[in-house]
PDB file of N, CA, C and O in Angstrom:
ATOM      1  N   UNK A   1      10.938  -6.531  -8.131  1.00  0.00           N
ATOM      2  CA  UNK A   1      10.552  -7.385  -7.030  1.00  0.00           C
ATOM      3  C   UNK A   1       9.035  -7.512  -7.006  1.00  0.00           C
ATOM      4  O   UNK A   1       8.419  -6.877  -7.862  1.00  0.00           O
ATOM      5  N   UNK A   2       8.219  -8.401  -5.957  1.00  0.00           N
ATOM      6  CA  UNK A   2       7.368  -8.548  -6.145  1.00  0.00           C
ATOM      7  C   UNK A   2       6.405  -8.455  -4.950  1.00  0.00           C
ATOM      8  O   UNK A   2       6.543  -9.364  -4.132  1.00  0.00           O
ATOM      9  N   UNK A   3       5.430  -7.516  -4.677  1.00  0.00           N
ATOM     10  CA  UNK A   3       4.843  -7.523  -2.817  1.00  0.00           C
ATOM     11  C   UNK A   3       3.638  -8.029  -3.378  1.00  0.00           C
ATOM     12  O   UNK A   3       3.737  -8.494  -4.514  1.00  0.00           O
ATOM     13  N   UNK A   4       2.265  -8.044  -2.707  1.00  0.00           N
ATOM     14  CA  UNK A   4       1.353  -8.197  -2.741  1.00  0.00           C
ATOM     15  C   UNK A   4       0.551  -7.838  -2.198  1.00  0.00           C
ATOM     16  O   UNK A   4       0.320  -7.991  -0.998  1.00  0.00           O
ATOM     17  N   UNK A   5      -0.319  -7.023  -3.347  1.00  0.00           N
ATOM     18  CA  UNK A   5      -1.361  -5.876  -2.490  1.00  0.00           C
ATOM     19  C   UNK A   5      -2.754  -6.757  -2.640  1.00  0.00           C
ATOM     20  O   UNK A   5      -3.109  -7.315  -3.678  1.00  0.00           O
ATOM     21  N   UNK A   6      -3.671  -6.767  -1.027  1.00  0.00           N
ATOM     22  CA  UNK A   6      -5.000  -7.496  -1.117  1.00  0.00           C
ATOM     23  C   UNK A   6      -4.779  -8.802  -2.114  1.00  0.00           C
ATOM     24  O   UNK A   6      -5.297  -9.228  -3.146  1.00  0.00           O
ATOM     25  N   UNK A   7      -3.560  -9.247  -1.089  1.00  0.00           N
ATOM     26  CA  UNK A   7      -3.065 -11.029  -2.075  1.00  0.00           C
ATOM     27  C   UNK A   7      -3.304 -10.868  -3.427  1.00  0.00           C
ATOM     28  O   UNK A   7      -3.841 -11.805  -4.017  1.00  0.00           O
ATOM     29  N   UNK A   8      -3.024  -9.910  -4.008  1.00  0.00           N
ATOM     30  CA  UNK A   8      -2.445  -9.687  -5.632  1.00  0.00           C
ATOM     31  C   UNK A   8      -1.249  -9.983  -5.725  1.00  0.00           C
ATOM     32  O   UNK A   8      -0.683  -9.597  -4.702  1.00  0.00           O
ATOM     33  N   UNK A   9      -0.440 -10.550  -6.532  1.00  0.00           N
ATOM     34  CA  UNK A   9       0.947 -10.087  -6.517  1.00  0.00           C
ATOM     35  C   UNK A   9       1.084  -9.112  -7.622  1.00  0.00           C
ATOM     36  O   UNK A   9       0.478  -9.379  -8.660  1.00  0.00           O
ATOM     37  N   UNK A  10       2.116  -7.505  -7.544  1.00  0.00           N
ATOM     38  CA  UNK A  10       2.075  -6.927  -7.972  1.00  0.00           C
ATOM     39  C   UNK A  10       3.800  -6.610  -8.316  1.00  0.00           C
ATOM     40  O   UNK A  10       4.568  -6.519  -7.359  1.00  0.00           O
ATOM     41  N   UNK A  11       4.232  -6.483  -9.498  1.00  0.00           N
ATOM     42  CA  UNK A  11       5.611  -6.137  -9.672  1.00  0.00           C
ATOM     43  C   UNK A  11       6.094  -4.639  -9.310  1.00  0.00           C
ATOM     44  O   UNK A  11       5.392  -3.793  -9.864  1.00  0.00           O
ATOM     45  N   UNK A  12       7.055  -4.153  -8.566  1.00  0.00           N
ATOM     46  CA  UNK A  12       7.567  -3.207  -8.550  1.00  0.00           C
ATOM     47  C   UNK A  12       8.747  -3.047  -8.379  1.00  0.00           C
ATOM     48  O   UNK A  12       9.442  -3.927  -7.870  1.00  0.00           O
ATOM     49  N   UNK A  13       9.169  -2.012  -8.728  1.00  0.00           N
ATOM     50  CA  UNK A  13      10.926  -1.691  -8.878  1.00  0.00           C
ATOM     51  C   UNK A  13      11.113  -1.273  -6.791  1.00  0.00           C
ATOM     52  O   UNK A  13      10.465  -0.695  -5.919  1.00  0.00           O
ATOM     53  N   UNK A  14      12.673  -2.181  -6.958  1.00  0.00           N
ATOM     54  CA  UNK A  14      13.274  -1.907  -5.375  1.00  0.00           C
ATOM     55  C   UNK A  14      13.258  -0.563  -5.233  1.00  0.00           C
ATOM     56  O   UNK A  14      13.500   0.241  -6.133  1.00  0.00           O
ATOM     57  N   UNK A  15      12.961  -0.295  -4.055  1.00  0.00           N
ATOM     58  CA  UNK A  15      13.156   1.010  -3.442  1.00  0.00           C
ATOM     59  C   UNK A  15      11.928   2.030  -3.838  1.00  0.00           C
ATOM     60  O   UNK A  15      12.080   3.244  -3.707  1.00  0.00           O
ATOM     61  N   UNK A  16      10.838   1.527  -4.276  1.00  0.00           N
ATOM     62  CA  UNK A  16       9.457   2.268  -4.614  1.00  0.00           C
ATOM     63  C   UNK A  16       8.824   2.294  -3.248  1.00  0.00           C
ATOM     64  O   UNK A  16       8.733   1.203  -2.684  1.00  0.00           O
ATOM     65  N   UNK A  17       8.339   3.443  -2.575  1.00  0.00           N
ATOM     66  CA  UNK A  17       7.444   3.752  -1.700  1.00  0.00           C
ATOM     67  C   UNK A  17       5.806   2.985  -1.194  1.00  0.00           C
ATOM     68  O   UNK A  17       4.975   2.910  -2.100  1.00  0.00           O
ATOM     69  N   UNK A  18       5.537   2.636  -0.287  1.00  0.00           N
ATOM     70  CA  UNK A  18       4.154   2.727  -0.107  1.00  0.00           C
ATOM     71  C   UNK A  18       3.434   3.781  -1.127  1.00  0.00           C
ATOM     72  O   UNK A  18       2.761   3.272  -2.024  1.00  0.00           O
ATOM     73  N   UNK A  19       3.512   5.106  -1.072  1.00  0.00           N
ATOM     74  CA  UNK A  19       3.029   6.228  -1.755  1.00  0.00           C
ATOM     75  C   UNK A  19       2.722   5.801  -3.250  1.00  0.00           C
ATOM     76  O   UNK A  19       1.752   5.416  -3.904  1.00  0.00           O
ATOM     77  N   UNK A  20       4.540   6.173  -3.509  1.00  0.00           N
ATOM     78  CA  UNK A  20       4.391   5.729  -5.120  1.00  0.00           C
ATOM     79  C   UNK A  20       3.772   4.220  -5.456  1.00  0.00           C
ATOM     80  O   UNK A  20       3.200   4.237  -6.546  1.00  0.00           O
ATOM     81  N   UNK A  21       3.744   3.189  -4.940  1.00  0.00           N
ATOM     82  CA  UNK A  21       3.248   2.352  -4.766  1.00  0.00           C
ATOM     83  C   UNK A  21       1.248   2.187  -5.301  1.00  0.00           C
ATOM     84  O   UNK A  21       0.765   1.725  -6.335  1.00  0.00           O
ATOM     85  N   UNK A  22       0.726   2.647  -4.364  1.00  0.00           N
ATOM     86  CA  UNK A  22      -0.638   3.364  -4.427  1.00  0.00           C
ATOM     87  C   UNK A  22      -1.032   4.412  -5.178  1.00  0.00           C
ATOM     88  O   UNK A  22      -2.220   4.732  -5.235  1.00  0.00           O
ATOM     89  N   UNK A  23      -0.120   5.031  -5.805  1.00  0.00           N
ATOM     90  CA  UNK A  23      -0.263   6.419  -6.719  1.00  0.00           C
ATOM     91  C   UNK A  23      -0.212   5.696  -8.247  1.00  0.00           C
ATOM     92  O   UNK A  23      -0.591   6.187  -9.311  1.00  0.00           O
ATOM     93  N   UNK A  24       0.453   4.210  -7.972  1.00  0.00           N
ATOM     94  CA  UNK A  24       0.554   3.949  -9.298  1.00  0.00           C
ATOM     95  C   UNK A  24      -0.655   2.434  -9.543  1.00  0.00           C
ATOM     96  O   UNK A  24      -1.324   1.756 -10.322  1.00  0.00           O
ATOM     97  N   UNK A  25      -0.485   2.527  -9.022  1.00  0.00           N
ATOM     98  CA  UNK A  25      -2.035   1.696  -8.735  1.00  0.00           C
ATOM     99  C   UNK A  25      -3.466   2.441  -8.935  1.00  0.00           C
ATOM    100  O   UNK A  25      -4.530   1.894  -9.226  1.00  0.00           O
ATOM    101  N   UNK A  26      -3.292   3.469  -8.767  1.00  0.00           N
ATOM    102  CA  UNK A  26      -4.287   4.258  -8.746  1.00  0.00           C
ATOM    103  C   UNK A  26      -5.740   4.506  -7.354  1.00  0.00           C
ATOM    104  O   UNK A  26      -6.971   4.514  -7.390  1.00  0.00           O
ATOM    105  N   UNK A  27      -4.877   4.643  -6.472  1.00  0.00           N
ATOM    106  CA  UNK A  27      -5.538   4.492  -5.235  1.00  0.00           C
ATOM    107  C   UNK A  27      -4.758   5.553  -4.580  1.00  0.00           C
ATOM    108  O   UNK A  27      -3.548   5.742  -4.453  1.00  0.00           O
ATOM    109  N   UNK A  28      -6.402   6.544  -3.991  1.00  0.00           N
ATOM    110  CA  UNK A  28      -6.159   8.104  -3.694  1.00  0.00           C
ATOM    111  C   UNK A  28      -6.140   7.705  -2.341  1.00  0.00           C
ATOM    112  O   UNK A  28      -6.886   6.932  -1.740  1.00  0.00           O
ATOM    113  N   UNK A  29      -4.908   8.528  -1.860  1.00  0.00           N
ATOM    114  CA  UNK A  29      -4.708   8.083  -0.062  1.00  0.00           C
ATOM    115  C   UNK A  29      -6.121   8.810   0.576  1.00  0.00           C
ATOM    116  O   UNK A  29      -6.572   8.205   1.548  1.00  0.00           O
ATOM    117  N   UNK A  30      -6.815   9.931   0.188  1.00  0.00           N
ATOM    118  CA  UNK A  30      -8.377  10.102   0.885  1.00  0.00           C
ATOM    119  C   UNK A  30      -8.896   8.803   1.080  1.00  0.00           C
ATOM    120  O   UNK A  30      -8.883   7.826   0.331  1.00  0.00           O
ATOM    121  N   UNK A  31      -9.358   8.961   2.220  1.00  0.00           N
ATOM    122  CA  UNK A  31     -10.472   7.604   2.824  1.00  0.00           C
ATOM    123  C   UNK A  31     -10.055   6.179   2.616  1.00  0.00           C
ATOM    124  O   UNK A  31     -10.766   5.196   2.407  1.00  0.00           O
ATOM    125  N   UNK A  32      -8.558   6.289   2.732  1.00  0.00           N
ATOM    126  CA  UNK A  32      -7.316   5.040   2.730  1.00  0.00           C
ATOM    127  C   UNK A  32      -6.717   4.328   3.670  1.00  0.00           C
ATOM    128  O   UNK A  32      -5.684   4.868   4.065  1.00  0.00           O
ATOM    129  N   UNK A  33      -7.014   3.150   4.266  1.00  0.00           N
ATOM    130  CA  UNK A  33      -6.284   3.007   5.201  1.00  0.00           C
ATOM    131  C   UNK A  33      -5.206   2.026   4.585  1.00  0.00           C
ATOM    132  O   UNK A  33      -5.569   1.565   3.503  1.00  0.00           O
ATOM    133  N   UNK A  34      -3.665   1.496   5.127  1.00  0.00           N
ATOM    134  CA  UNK A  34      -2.557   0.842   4.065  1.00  0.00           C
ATOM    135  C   UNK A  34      -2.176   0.080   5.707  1.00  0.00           C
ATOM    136  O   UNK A  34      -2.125   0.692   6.773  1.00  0.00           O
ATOM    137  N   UNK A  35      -1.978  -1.180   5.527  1.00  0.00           N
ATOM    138  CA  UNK A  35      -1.123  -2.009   6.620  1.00  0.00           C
ATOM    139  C   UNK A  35      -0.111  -2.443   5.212  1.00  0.00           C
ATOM    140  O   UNK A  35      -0.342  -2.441   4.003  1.00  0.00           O
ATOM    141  N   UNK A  36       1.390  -2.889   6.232  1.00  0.00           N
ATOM    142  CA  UNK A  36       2.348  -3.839   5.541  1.00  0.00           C
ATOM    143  C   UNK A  36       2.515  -4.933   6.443  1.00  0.00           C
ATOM    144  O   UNK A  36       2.892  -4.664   7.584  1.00  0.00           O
ATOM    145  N   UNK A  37       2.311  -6.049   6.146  1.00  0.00           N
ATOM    146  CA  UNK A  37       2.627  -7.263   6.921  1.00  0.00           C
ATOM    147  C   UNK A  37       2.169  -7.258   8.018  1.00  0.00           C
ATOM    148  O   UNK A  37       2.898  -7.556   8.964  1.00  0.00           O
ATOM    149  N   UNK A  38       0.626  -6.869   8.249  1.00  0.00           N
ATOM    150  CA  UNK A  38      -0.101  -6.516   9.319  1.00  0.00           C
ATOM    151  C   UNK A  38      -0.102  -5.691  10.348  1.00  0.00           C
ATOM    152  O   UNK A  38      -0.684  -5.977  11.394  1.00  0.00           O
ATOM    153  N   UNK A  39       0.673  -4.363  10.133  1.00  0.00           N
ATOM    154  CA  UNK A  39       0.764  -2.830  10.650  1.00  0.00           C
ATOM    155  C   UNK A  39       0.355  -2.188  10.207  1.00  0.00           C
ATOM    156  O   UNK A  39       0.636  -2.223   9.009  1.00  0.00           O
ATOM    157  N   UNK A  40      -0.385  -1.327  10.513  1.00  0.00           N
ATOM    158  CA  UNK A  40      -0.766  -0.327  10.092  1.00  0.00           C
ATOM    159  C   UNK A  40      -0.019   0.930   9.654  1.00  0.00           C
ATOM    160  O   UNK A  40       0.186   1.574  10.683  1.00  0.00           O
ATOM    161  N   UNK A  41       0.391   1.456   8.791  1.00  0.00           N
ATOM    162  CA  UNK A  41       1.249   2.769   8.361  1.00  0.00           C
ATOM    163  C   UNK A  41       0.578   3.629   8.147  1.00  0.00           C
ATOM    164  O   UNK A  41      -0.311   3.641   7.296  1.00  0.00           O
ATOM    165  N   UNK A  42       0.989   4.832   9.151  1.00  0.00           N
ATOM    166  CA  UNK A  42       0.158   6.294   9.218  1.00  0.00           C
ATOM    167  C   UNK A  42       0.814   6.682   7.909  1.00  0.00           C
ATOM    168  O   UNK A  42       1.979   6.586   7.523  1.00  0.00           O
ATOM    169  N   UNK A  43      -0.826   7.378   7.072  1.00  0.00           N
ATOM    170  CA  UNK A  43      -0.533   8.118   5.978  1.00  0.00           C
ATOM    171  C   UNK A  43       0.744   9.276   6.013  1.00  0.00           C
ATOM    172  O   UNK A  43       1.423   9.478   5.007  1.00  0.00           O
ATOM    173  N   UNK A  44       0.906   9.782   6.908  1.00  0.00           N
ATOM    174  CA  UNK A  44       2.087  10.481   6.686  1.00  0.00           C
ATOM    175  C   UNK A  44       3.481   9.693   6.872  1.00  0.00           C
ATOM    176  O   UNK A  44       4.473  10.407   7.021  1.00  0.00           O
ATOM    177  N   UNK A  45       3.620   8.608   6.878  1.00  0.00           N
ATOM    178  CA  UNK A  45       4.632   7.840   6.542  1.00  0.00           C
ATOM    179  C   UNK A  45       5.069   6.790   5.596  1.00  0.00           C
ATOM    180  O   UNK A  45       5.991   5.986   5.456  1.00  0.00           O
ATOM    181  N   UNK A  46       3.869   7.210   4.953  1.00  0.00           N
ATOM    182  CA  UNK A  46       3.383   6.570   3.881  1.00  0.00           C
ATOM    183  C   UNK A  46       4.730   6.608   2.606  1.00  0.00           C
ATOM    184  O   UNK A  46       4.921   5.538   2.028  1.00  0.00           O
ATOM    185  N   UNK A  47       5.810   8.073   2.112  1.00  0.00           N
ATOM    186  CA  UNK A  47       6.755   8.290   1.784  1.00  0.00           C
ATOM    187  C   UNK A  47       7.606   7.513   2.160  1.00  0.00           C
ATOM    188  O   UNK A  47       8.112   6.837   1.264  1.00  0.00           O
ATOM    189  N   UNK A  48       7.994   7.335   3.257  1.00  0.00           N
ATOM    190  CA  UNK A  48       9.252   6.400   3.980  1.00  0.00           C
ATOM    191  C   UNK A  48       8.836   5.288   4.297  1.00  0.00           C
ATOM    192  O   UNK A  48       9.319   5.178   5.424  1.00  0.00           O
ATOM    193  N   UNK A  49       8.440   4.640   4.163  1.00  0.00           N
ATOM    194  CA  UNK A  49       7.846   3.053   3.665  1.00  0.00           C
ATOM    195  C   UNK A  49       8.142   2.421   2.465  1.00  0.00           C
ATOM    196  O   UNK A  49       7.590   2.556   1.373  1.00  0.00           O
ATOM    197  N   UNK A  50       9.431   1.447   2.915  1.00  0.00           N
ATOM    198  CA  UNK A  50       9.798   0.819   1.342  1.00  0.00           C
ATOM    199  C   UNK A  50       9.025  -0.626   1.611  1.00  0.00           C
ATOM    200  O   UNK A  50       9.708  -1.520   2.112  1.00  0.00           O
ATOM    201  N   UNK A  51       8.067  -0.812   1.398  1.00  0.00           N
ATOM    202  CA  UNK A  51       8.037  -3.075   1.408  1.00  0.00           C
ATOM    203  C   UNK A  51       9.065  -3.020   0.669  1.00  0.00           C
ATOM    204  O   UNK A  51       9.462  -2.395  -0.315  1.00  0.00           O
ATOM    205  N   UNK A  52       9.566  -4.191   1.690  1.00  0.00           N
ATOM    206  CA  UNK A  52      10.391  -5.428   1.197  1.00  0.00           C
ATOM    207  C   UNK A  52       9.580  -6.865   0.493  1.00  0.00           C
ATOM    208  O   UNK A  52       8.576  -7.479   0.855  1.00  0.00           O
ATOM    209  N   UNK A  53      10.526  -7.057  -0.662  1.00  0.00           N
ATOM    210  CA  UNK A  53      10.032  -8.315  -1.453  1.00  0.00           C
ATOM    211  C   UNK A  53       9.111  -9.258  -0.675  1.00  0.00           C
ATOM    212  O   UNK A  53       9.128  -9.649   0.492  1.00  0.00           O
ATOM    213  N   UNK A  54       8.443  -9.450  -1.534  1.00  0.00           N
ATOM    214  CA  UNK A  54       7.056 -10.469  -0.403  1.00  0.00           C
ATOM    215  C   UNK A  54       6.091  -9.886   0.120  1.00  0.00           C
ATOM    216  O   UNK A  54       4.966 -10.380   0.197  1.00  0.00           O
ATOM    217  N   UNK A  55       6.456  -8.623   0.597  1.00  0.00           N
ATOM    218  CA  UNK A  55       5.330  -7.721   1.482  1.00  0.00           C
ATOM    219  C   UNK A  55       3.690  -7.795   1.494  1.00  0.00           C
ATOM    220  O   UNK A  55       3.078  -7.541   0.457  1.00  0.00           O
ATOM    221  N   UNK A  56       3.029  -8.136   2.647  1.00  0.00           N
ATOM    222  CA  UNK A  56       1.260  -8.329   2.144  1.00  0.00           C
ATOM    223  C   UNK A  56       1.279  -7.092   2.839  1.00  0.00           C
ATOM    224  O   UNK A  56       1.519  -6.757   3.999  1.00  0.00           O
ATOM    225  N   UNK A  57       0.734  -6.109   1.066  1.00  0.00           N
ATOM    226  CA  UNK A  57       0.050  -4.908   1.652  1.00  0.00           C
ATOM    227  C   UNK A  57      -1.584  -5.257   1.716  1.00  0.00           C
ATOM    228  O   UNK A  57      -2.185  -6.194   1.191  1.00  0.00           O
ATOM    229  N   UNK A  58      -2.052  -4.238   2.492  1.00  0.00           N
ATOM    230  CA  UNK A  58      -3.622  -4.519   2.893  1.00  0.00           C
ATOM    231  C   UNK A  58      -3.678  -2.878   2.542  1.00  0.00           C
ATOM    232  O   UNK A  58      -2.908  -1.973   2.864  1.00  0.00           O
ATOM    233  N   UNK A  59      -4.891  -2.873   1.760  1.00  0.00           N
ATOM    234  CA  UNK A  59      -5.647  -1.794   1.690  1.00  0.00           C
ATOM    235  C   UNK A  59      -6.997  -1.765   1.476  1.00  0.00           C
ATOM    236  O   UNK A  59      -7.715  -2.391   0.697  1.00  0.00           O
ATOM    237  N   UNK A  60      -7.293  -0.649   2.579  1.00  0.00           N
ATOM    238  CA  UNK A  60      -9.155  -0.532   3.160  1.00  0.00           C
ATOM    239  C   UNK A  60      -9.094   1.097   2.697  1.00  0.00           C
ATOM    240  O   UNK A  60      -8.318   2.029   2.907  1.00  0.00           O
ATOM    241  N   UNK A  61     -10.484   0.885   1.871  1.00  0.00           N
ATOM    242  CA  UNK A  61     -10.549   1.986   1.195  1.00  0.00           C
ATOM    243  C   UNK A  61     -12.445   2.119   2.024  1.00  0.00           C
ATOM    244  O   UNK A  61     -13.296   1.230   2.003  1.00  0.00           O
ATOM    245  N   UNK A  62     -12.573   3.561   2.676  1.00  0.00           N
ATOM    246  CA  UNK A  62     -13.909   3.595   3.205  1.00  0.00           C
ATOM    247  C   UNK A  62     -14.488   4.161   2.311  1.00  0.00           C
ATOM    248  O   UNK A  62     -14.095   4.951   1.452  1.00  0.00           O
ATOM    249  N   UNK A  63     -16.083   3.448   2.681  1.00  0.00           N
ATOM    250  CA  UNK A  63     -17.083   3.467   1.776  1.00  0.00           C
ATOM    251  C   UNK A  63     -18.175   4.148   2.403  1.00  0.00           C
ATOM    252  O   UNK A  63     -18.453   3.960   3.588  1.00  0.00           O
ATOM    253  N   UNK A  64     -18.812   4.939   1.652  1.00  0.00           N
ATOM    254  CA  UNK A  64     -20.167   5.899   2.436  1.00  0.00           C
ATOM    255  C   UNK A  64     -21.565   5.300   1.657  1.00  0.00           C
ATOM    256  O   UNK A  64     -21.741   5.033   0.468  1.00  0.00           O
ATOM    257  N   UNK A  65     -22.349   5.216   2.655  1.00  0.00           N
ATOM    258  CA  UNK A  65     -23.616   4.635   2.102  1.00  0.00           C
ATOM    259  C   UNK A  65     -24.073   3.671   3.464  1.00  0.00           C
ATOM    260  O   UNK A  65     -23.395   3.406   4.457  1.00  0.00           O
ATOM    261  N   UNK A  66     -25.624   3.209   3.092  1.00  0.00           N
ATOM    262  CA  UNK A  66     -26.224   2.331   4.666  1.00  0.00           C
ATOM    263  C   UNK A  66     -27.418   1.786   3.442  1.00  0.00           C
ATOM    264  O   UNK A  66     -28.328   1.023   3.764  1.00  0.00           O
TER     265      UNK A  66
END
């Protein structure tokens, strides 16, 4: 199936996690924030979070520096 992370479209197999999702992407949940379809999902639920086909994930990754 197919979601879309930061309007990428990205292929993944049904029933893959937010988590595994981002783990395979290569994006460390430290200093991570993840919405699906404009919610926000607390990192610890990050496991039980399947997107469904279509899904706009959003991910804000914080940055240190001025």
């Amino acid at each position: 199936m197919e979601v879309f992370v930061n309007r990428k479209p990205v292929a993944v197999e049904s029933g893959t996690s937010l988590a595994e999702l981002l783990d395979r992407l290569g994006i460390a949940p430290d200093g991570t924030a993840a919405a699906v379809d404009n919610k926000v999902v607390p990192r610890d639920m990050w496991r039980q979070t399947i997107p469904a086909e279509g899904a706009k994930i959003t991910v804000i990754r914080a940055v240190c520096g001025g």
